[in-house]
Every structure is written in C-alpha cells, then in structure tokens.
N, C-alpha and C positions, 0 to 999 in steps of 0.2 A: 643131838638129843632125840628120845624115841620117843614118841607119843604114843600111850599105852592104854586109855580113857580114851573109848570110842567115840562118844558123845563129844569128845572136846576136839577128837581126829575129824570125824563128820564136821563140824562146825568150822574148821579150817579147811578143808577141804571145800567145802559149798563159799568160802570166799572168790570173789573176783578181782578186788581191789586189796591194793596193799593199805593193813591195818596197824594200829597202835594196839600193844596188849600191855593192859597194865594190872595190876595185883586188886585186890578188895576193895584197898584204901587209896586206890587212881593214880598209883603209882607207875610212872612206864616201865616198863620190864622190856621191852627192844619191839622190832615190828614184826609183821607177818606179810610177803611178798607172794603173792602166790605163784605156780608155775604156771606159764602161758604157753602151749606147744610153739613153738619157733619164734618164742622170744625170751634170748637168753636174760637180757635185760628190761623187766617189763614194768619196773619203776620209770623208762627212759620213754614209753609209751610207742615205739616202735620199732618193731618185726627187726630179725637176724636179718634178711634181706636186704631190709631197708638201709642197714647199716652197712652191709657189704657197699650197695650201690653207693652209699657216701663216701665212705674210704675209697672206693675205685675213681672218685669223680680227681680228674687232674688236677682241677681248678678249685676242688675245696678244701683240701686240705694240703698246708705247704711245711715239712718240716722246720722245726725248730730252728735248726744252722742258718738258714737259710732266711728266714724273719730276722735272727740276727745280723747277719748280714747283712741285709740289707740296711737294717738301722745304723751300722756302722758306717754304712757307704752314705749313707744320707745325713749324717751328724760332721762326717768330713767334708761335706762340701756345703756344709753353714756356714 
C-alpha cells in the first residue's frame, strides 16, 4: 500500500513505537511497526546484532532433532 496524504505519511513516519490503527468507529484495521535502522525486527525490541550474537551463542540455541532426542533417550530409560 502507498501512502499518498502527506499529513497521514508525516504522522507515520514521526512514530517510534509500533501502533494499532483503527477506522472512525475504533475499529482495528492491522498495526503500524515502524522502521528502526538495524533492526529488522523491532516489535522483538532488539538490534540485528543482537540477534546474530544469539543465534551464534553454542549454548542457546540447540536444534529441534536434537531436543528430540534427547527426550527419547530420556523416556527409554524411565
């Protein structure tokens, strides 16, 4: 969608926080997120980087397969 009513461009734009927009009659009509230079997700409240550093961390994040596994190895020796 274009925004083509500068008045309404302007007033999105000067947001910082992501907002509800909703019709006359207070209706939600979806949100408004706005862009945050180097954060792709800023509803998540922290930086691309920060997200890198987490997915890189060995110890935080452990595939799926692998929690499975483990549950299985630990239900056979109940």
């Amino acid at each position: 969608m274009t925004i083509t009513d500068p008045a309404l461009a302007a007033r999105l734009a000067a947001m910082t926080t992501p907002q509800e927009l909703l019709d006359a009659d207070g209706h939600l009509l979806g949100r408004h997120v706005p862009t945050v230079p180097g954060m792709r997700f800023p509803e998540l409240g922290i930086t691309d980087a920060e997200i890198a550093t987490i997915l890189a961390d060995p110890f935080g994040w452990v595939p799926v397969t692998e929690v499975d596994a483990r549950l299985r190895a630990l239900r056979s020796h109940a």
